[in-house]
N, C-alpha and C positions, 0 to 999 in steps of 0.2 A: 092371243095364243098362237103361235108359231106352228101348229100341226096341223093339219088338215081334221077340221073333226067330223065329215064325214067319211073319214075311213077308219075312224077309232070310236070306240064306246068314252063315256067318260070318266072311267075307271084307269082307262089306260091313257088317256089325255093328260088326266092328273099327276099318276105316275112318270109320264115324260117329260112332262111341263117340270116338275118338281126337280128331275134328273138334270135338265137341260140348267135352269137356274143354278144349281150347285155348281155345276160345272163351268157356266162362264162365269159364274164370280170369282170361281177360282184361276183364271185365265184373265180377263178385261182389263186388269194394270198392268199385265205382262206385251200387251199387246199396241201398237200404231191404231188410230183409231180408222184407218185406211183400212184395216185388214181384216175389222170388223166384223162388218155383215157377211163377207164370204166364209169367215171363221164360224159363223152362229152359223150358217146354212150347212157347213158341211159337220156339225155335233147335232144340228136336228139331223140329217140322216144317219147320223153314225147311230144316233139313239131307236131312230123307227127301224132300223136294220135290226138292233140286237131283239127290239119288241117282237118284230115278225120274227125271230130265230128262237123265241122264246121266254125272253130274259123279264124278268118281272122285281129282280130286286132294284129302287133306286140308286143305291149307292153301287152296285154295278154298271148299271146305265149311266151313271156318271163315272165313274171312272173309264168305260169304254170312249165316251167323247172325250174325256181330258188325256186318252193318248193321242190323241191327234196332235196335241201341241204342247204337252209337258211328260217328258221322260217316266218312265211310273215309278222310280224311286224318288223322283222331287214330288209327288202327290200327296 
């Protein structure tokens, strides 16, 4: 699990976890496999960002990390 879970209940782990999934599978063929890990590092924080500001629907949370690196009318 990529989140830290002692700063999440496992309710919101779940929900991140499941956000984050969505979203680089929908990115991972798009990508150099160099660009990787820095890519997955910066959609877990784009995700724990939108959780602390409140955000609790998955498919929001995944669409907030897939702007990082896909336009949102190609989503």
């Amino acid at each position: 699990m990529p989140f830290p879970s002692d700063c999440y209940d496992p309710e919101r782990l779940d929900l991140m976890t499941r956000a984050l999934d969505v979203a680089w599978n929908a990115v991972v063929m798009r990508r150099h496999e160099s660009d990787r890990a820095a890519l997955h590092t910066r959609m877990e924080i784009r995700i724990m960002a939108a959780v602390r500001d409140g955000e609790r629907d998955d498919a929001c949370l995944s669409q907030a990390a897939l702007e990082l690196v896909v336009p949102p009318n190609e989503v």
